[in-house]
TORFIMI-56323 format. One record per residue (C-alpha): residue number from 1; residue in one letter; x, y, z. Coordinates in Angstrom, 1 decimal. Example, Ala and Ser with C-alpha at 12.3 -4.5 7.8 and 13.67 -1.06 7.14 Angstrom:
2
PT  num  residu      c1      c2      c3
PT    1       a    12.3    -4.5     7.8
PT    2       s    13.7    -1.1     7.1
% end
This chain:
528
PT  num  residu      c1      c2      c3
PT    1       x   191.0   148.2   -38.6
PT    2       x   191.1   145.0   -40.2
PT    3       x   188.7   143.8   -38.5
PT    4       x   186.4   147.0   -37.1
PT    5       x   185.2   146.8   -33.9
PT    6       x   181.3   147.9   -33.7
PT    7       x   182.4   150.9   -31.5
PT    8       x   185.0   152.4   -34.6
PT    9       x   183.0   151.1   -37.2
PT   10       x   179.7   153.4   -36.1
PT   11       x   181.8   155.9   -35.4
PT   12       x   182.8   156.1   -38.5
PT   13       x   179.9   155.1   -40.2
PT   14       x   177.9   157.5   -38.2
PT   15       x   179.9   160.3   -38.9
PT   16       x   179.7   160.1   -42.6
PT   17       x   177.3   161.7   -45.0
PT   18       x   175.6   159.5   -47.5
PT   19       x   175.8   162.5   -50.5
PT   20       x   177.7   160.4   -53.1
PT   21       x   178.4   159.9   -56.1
PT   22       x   178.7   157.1   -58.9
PT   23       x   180.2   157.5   -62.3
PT   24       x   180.9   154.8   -65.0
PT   25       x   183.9   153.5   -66.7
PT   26       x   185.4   150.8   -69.6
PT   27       x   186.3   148.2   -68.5
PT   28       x   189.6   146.6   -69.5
PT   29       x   191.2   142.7   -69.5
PT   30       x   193.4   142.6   -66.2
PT   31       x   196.5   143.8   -67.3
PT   32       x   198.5   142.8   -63.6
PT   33       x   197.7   140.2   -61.8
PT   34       x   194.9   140.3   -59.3
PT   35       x   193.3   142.9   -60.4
PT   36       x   192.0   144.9   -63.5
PT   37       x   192.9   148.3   -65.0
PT   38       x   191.1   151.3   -67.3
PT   39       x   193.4   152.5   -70.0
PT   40       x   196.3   154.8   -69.0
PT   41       x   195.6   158.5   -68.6
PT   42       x   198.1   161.3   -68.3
PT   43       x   198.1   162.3   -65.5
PT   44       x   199.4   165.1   -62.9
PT   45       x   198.6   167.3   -59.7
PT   46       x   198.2   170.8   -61.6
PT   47       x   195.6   169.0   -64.1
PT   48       x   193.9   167.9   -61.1
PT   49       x   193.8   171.2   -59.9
PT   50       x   192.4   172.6   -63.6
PT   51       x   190.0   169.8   -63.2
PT   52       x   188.2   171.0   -60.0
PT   53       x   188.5   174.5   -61.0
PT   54       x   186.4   173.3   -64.6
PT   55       x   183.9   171.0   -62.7
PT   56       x   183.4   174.3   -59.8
PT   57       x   181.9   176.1   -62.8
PT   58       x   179.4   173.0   -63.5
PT   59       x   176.4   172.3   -61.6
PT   60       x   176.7   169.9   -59.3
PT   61       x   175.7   166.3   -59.6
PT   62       x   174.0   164.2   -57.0
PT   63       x   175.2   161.1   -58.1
PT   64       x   174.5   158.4   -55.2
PT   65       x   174.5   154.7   -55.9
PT   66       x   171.2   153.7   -57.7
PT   67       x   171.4   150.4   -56.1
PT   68       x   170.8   151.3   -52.4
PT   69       x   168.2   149.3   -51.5
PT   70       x   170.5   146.2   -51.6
PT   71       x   173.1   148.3   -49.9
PT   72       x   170.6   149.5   -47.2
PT   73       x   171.0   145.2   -46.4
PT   74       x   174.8   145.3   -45.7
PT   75       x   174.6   146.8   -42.2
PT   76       x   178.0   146.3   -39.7
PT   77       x   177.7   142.7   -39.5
PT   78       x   176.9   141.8   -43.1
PT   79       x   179.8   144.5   -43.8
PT   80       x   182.3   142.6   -41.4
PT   81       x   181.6   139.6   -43.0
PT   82       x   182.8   140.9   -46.9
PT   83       x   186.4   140.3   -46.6
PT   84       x   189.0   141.9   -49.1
PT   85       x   191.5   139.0   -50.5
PT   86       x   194.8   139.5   -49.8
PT   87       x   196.5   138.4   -53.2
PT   88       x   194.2   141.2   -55.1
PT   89       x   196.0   143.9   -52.8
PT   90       x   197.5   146.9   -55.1
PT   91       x   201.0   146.8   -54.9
PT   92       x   201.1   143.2   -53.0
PT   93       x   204.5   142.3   -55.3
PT   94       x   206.8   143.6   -52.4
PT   95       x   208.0   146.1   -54.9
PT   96       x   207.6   149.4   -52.5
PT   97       x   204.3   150.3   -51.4
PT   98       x   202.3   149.0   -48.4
PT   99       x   199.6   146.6   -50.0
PT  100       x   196.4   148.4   -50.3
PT  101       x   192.8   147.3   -49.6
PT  102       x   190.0   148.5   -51.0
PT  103       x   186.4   148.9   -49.3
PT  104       x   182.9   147.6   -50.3
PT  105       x   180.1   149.4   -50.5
PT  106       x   177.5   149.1   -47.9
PT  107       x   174.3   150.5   -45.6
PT  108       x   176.7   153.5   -44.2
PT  109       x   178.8   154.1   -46.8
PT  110       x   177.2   154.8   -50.0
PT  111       x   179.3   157.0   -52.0
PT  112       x   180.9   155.0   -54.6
PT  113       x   184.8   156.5   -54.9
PT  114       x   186.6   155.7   -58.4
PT  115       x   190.1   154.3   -57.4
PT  116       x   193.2   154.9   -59.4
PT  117       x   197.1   154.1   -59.3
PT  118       x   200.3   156.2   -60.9
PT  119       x   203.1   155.4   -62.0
PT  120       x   205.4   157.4   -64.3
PT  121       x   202.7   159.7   -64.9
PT  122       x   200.1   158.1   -66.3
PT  123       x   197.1   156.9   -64.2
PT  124       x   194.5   154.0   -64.7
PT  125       x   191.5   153.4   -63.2
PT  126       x   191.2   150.3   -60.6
PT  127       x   188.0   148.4   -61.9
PT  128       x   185.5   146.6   -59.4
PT  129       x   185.4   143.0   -59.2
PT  130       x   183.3   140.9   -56.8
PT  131       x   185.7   138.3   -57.0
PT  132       x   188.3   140.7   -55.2
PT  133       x   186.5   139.5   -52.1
PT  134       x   185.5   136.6   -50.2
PT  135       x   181.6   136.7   -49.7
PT  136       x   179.1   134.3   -47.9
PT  137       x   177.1   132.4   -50.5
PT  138       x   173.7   134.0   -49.2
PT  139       x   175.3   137.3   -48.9
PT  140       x   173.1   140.3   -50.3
PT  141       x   176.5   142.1   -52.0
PT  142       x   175.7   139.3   -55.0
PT  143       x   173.0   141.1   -55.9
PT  144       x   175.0   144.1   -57.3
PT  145       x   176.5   144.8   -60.2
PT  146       x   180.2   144.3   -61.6
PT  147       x   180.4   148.4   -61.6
PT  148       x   179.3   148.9   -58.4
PT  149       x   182.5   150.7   -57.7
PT  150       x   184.5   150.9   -54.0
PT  151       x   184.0   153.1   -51.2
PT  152       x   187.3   153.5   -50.0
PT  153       x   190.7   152.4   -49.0
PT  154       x   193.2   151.5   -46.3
PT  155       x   196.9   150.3   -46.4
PT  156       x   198.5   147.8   -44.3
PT  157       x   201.6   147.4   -42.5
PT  158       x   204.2   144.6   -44.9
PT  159       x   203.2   141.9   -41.6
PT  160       x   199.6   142.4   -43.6
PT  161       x   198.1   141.8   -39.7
PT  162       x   197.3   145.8   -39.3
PT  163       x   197.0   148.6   -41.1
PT  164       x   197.9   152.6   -40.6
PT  165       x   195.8   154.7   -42.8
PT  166       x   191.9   154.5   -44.2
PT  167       x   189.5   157.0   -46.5
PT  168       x   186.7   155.8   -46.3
PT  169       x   183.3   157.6   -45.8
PT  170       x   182.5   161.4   -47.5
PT  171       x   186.0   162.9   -47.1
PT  172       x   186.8   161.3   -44.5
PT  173       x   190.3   159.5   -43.3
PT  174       x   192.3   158.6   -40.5
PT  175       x   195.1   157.0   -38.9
PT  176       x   195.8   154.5   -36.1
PT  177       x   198.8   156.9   -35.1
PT  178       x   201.9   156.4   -33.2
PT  179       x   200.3   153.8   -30.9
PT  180       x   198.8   151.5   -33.4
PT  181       x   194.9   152.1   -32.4
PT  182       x   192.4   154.4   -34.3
PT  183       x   190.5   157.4   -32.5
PT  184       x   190.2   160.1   -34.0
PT  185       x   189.1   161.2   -37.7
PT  186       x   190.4   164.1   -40.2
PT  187       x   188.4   165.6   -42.7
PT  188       x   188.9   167.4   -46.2
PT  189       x   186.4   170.0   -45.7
PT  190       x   183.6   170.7   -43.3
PT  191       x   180.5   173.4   -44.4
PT  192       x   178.4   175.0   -42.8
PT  193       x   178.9   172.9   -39.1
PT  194       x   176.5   173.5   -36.6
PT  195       x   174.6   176.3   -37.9
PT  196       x   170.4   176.8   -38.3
PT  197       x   170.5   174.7   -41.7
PT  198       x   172.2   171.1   -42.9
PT  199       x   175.2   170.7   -42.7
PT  200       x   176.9   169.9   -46.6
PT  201       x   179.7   166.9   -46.0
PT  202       x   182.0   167.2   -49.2
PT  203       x   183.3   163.6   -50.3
PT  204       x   186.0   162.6   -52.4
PT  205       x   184.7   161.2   -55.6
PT  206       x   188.0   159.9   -57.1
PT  207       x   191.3   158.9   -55.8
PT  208       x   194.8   158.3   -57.3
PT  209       x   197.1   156.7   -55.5
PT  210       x   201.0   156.4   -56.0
PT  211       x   204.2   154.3   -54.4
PT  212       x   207.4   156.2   -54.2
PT  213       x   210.4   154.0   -55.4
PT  214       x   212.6   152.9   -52.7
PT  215       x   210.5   154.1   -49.5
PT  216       x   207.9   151.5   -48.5
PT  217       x   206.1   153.7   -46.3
PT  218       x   205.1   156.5   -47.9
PT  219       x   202.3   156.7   -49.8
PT  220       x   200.6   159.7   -52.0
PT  221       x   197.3   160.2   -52.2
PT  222       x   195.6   162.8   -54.3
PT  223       x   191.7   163.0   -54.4
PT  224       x   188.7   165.1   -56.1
PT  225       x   186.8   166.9   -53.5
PT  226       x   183.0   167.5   -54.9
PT  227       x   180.3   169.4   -53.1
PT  228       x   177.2   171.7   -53.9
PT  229       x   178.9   174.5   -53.0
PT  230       x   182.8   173.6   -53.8
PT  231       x   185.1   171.7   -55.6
PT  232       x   188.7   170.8   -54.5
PT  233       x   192.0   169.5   -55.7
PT  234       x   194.0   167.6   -52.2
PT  235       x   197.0   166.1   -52.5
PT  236       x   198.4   163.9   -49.2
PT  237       x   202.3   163.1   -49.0
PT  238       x   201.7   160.4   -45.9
PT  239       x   204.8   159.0   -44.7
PT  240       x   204.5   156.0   -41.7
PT  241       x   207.9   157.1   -39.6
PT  242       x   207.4   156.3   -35.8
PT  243       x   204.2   158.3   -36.2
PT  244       x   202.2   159.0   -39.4
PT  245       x   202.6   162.8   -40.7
PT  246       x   200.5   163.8   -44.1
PT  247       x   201.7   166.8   -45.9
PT  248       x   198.7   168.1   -47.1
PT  249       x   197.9   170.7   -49.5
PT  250       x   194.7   171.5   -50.6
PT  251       x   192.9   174.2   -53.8
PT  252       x   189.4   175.2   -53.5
PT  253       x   186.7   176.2   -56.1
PT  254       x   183.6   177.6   -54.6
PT  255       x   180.8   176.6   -56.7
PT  256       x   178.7   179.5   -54.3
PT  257       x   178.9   181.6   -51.2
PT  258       x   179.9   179.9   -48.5
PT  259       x   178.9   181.1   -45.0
PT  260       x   180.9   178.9   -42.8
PT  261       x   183.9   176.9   -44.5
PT  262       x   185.9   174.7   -41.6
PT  263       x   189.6   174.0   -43.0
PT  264       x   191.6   171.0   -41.8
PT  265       x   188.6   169.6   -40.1
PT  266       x   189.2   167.2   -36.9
PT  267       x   186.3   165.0   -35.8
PT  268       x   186.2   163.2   -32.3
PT  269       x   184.2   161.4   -29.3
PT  270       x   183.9   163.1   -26.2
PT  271       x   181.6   161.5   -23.4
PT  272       x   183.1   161.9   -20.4
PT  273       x   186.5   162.0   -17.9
PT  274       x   187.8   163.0   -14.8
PT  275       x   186.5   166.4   -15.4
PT  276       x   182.3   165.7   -15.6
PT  277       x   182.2   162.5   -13.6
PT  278       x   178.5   162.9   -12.8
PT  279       x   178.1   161.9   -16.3
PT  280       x   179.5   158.3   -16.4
PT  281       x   177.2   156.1   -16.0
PT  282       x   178.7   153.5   -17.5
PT  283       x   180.9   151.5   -15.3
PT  284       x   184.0   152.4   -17.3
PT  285       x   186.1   155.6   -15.4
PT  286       x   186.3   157.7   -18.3
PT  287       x   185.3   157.3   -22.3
PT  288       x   186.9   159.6   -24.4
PT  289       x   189.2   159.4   -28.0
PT  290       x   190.3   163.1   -27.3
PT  291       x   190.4   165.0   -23.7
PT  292       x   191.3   168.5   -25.1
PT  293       x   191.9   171.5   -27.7
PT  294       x   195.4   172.7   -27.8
PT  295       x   196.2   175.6   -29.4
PT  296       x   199.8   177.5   -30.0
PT  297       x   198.5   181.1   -31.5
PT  298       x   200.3   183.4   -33.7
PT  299       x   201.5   185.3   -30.8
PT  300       x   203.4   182.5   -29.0
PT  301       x   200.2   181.5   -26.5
PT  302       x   199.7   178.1   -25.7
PT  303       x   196.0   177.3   -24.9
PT  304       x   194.6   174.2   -23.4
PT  305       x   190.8   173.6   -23.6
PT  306       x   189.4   170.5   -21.9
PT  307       x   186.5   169.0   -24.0
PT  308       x   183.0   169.1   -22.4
PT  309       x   179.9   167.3   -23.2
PT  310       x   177.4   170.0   -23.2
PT  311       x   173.4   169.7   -22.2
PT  312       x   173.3   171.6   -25.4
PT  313       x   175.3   172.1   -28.6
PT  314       x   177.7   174.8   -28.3
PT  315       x   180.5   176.6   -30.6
PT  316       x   183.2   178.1   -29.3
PT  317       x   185.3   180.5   -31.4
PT  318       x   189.2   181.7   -30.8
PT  319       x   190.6   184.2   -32.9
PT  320       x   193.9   184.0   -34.1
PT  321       x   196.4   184.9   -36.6
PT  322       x   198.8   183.6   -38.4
PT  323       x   198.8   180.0   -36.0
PT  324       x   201.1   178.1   -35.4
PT  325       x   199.3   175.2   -34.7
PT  326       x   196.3   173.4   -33.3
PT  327       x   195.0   170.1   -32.7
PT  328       x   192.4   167.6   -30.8
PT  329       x   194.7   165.5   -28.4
PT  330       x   194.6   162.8   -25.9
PT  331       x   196.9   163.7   -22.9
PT  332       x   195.7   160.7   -20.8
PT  333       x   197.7   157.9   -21.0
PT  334       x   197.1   155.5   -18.3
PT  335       x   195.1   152.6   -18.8
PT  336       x   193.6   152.6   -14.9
PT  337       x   192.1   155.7   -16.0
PT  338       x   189.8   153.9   -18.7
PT  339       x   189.8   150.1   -17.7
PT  340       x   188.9   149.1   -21.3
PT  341       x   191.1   146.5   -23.3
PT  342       x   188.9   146.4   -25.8
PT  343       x   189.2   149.5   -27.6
PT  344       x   192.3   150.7   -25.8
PT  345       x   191.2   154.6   -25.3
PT  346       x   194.9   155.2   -23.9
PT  347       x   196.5   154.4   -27.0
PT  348       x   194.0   156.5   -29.4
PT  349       x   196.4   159.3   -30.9
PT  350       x   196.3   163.0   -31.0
PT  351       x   196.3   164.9   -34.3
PT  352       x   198.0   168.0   -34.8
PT  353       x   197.8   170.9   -37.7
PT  354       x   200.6   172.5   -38.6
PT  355       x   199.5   175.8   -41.0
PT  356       x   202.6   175.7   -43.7
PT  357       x   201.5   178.3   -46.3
PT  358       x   200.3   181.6   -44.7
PT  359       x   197.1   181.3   -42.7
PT  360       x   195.6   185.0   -42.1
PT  361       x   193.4   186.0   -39.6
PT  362       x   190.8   183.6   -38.8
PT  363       x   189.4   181.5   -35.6
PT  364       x   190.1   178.1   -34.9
PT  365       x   186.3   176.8   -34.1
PT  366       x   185.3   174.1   -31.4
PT  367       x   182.0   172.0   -31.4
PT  368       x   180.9   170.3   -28.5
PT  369       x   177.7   168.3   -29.5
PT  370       x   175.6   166.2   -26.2
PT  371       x   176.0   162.2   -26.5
PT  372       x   174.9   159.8   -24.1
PT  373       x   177.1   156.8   -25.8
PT  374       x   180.5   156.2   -27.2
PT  375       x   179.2   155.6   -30.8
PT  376       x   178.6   159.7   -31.4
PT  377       x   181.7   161.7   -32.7
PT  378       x   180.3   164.8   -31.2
PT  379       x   183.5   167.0   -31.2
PT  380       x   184.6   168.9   -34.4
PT  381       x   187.3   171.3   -34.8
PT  382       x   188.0   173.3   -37.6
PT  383       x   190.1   176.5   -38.8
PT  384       x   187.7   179.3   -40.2
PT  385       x   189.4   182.0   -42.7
PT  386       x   187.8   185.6   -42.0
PT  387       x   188.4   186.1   -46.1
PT  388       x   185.1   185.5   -47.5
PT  389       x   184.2   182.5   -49.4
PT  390       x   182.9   183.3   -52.9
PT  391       x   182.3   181.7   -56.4
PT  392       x   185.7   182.9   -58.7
PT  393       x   187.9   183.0   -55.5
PT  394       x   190.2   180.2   -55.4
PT  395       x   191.5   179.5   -52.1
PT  396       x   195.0   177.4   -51.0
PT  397       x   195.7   175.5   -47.6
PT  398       x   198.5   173.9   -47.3
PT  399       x   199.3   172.2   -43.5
PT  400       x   201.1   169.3   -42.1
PT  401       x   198.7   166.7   -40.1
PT  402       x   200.8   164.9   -37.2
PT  403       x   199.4   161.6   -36.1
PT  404       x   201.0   161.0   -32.6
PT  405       x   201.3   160.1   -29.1
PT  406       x   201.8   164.2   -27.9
PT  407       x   201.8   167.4   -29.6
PT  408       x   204.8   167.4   -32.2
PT  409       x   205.8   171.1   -30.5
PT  410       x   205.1   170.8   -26.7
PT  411       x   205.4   174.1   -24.7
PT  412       x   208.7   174.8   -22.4
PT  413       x   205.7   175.6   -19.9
PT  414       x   203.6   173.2   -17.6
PT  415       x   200.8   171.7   -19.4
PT  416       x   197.1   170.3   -18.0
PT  417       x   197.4   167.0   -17.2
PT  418       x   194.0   166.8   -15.6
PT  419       x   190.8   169.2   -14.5
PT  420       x   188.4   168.7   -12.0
PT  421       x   185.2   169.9   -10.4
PT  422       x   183.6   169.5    -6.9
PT  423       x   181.8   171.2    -4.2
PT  424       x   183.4   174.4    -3.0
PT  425       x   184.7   175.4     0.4
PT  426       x   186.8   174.2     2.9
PT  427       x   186.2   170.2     4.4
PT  428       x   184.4   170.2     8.4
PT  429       x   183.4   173.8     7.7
PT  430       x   179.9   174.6     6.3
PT  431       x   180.2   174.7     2.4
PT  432       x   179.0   177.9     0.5
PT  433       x   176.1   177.7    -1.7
PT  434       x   176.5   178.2    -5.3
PT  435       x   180.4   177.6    -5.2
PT  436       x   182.1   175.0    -7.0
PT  437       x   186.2   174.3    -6.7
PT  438       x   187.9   174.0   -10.0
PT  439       x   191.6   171.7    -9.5
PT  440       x   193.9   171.7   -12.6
PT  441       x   197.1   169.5   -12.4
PT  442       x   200.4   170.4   -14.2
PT  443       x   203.3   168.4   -15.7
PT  444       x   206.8   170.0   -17.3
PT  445       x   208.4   173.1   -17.7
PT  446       x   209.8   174.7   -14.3
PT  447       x   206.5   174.0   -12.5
PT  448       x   207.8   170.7   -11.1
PT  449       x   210.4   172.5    -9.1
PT  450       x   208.3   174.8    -7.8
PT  451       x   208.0   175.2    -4.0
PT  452       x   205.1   176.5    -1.6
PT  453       x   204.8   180.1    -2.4
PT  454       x   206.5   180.3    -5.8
PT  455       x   203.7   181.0    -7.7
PT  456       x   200.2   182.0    -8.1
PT  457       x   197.0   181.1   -10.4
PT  458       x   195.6   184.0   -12.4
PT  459       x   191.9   183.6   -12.7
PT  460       x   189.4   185.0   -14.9
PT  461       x   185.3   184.4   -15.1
PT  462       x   183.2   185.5   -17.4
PT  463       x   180.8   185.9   -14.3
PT  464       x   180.8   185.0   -10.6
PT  465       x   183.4   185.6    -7.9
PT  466       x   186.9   184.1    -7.5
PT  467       x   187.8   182.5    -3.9
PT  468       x   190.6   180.3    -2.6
PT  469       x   192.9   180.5    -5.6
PT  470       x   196.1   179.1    -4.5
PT  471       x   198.8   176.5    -6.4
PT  472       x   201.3   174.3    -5.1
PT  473       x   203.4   171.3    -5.6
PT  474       x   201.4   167.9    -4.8
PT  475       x   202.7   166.1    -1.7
PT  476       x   204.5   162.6    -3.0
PT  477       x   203.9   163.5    -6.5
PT  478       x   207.5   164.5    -7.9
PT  479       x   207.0   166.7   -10.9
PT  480       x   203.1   167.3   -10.1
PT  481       x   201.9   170.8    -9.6
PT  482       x   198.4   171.8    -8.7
PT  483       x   196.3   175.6    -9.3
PT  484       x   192.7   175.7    -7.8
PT  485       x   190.0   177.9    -7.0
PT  486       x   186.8   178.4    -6.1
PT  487       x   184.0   180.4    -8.0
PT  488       x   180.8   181.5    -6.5
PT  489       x   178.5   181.6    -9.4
PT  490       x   174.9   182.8    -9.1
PT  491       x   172.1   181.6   -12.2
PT  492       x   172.5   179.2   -14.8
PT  493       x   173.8   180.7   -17.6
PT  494       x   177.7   178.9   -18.8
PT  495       x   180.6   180.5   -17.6
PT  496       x   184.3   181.3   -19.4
PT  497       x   187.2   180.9   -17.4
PT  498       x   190.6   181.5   -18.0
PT  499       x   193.9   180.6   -15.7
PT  500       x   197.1   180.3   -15.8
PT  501       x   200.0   180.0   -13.2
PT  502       x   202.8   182.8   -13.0
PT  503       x   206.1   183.1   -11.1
PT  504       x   207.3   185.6    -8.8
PT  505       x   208.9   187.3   -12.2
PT  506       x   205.2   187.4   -13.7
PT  507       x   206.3   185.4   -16.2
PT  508       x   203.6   182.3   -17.0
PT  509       x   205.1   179.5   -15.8
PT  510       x   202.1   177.2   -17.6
PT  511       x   199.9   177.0   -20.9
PT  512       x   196.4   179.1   -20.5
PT  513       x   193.8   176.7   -19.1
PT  514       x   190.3   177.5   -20.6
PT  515       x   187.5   176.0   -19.7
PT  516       x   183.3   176.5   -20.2
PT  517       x   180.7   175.6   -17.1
PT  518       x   177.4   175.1   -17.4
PT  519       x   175.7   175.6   -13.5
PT  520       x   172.8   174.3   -14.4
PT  521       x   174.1   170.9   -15.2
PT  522       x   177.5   170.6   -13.7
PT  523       x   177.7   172.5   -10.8
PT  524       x   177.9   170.5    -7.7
PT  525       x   176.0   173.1    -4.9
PT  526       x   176.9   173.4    -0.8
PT  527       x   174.9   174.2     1.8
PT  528       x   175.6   176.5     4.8
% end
């Protein structure tokens, strides 16, 4: 992400919400070199939290930079051409702390973010400088003021030649995980997603960020959520380790009634795999940063849902309580698969929640939204309390955010490596009309020893008839096993199904597959 590649950088940009704010300060004479300082403030998590709680009771303030029809000129490549200098980097004296870079403002990202740094409990306010970054002579940032303020952050690895971690845009952040290469992006809060009115995209209007003595990367980050209808106190222990993890807790205000509130939001691109191939037409195999919804439920469950690029957008709800985790992940790791070295889909990591306080009932909630390009994050996922939401009712969520490679918890079960569709029937015998074969592969647990005859699929639709279910190891593939069936499904309406493969014990021997067809679009039809 030092340099954003036009793919990330609209995702990002595209994902963001342009409701900002921007709020004044003193300036100050530098006080360390590089860059300048406000006066110290005291400063601490709980008065953060009594800060929200104050400004919840306030009304809210649109307060989006005045100055946006110069920053309507800084599109991607006038952005990618404003380079931060390294010698201005926060914490660049190799005392602890990964040097931080801040972000300019610009065409997709608006909201102006006041930056801060602790140490020893006091806080002071990083002031804007143009001369903090290189710019062409003839570039249209010159035309802005000296208060103009940032719009985010990232911090780099000590090599300075990468970096791991980036707010930037609304409340939005992310990581470049375990394999060095960004996908995915977290959110602080979603409302109101993909219901019959605007979605509101909270943003974090001030940051604070502070270096812990002796452990170069880790990193704490503590930000002012503001929305019309909340406010919200976050605070982000982010620790590097072979893959990032952010212990995050979070304290909500509502400022009103809020219908749909999505906690510990995921955002991601789905446009096709393996799965929908009749949608790639693009030359590349598959184009995906995420393949699938895992979910481990209260009661022990483990769900796999493979992600689907609908004709239309769709929400899917599954109820739970008491989680133990959930997350958007990408299982497929082989580059053959994608055939990109540009933006290196195998390597974009999966992120995991990890509830830590006690999450009641509620639904985890999954958003498939139709894209015809790469650019669109049209996946969201999302927990959703059942407690209502209301003005005077504080609420507390406190989880753990994995950044990895896998799931940080993998089932003792065989887990979907790979689903597939096709026509129905058996080959050099007329095909059935209206039947499609559904083939999902399996790695781990006791599945790989598995013989002919061992075990069984158990299949459920929503509609339609089951036919040909059957599950076996896959010739030459040591450690590959394979459930299929075919379903004969009548009218276009979408279809729920539900499998799983169980031993002669009746004991599941794999995680619960679950997947949604849509006929009218994906259904691939025989003939007799």
């Amino acid at each position: 992400m030092t340099d954003l590649n036009r793919r990330d950088f609209l995702s990002f940009a595209l994902s963001s919400s342009v409701v900002a704010g921007l709020s004044g300060s003193a300036f100050a004479a530098a006080e360390a070199p590089g860059l300048t300082f406000g006066p110290a403030k005291t400063f601490s998590f709980d008065a953060l939290k009594e800060e929200a709680g104050a400004l919840a009771a306030a009304p809210w303030q649109d307060g989006r930079s005045p100055h946006g029809e110069i920053l309507e000129q800084i599109d991607y490549d006038a952005f990618q051409k404003i380079r931060f200098r390294k010698d201005h980097a926060l914490w660049a004296d190799g005392k602890g702390g990964a040097p931080v870079q801040f972000f300019h403002l610009g065409r997709y990202f608006q909201e102006p973010v006041l930056m801060h740094v602790v140490e020893n409990g006091e806080a002071r306010e990083v002031l804007y400088r143009p001369d903090y970054f290189d710019l062409p002579e003839d570039h249209p940032a010159r035309g802005l003021p000296d208060n103009i303020g940032f719009s985010g952050f990232r911090l780099h690895e000590p090599s300075q030649k990468t970096d791991w971690l980036a707010f930037l845009g609304a409340s939005y952040f992310r990581s470049s995980g375990a394999l060095n290469q960004y996908g995915l992006s977290a959110r602080g809060l979603a409302i109101d997603t993909a219901l019959p009115k605007p979605e509101e995209f909270p943003r974090f209007s001030r940051i604070w960020l502070e270096r812990v003595e002796g452990e170069p990367d880790r990193v704490l980050v503590y930000a002012l959520l503001d929305s019309p209808g909340i406010t919200g106190a976050y605070r982000f222990d982010c620790a590097r380790g072979d893959g990032p993890v952010m212990d995050v807790s979070s304290w909500l205000y509502p400022r009103k009634t809020v219908e749909r509130l999505g906690v510990a939001p995921l955002t991601s691109m789905y446009w096709y795999s393996e799965t929908n191939r009749k949608q790639a037409v693009d030359w590349r195999p598959e184009i995906h940063d995420s393949d699938g919804l895992a979910i481990w439920m209260g009661n022990g469950e483990r769900l796999w849902r493979p992600l689907n690029n609908p004709p239309e957008t769709v929400t899917n709800a599954f109820m739970d309580e008491r989680p133990r985790g959930f997350g958007l992940l990408q299982r497929d790791r082989d580059f053959d698969h994608y055939q990109d070295d540009g933006v290196f889909y195998e390597r974009r990591p999966s992120a995991w929640i990890e509830p830590v306080n006690e999450w009641a009932s509620g639904q985890v909630q999954l958003v498939e939204i139709p894209t015809d390009d790469e650019i669109h994050d049209n996946i969201v996922m999302y927990w959703v309390p059942d407690a209502p939401v209301e003005p005077g009712k504080p609420l507390q969520f406190d989880y753990r955010l994995y950044w990895t490679a896998d799931e940080p918890f993998p089932a003792e079960l065989g887990r979907v490596m790979a689903t597939y569709t096709g026509t129905g029937g058996i080959p050099g015998q007329p095909r059935p009309e209206n039947t499609t074969r559904f083939v999902v592969d399996y790695r781990g647990g006791e599945v790989g020893a598995l013989e002919r005859g061992d075990a069984e699929p158990v299949v459920d639709l929503s509609r339609g008839k089951v036919t040909l279910a059957d599950a076996h190891p896959v010739v030459g593939q040591p450690g590959l096993y394979r459930a299929f069936f075919d379903a004969r499904i009548e009218g276009t309406d979408p279809v729920d199904m539900r499998m799983y493969v169980k031993g002669g014990d009746d004991r599941a021997l794999t995680e619960t597959w679950l997947y949604q067809y849509f006929p009218n679009r994906d259904d691939v039809r025989g003939g007799a």
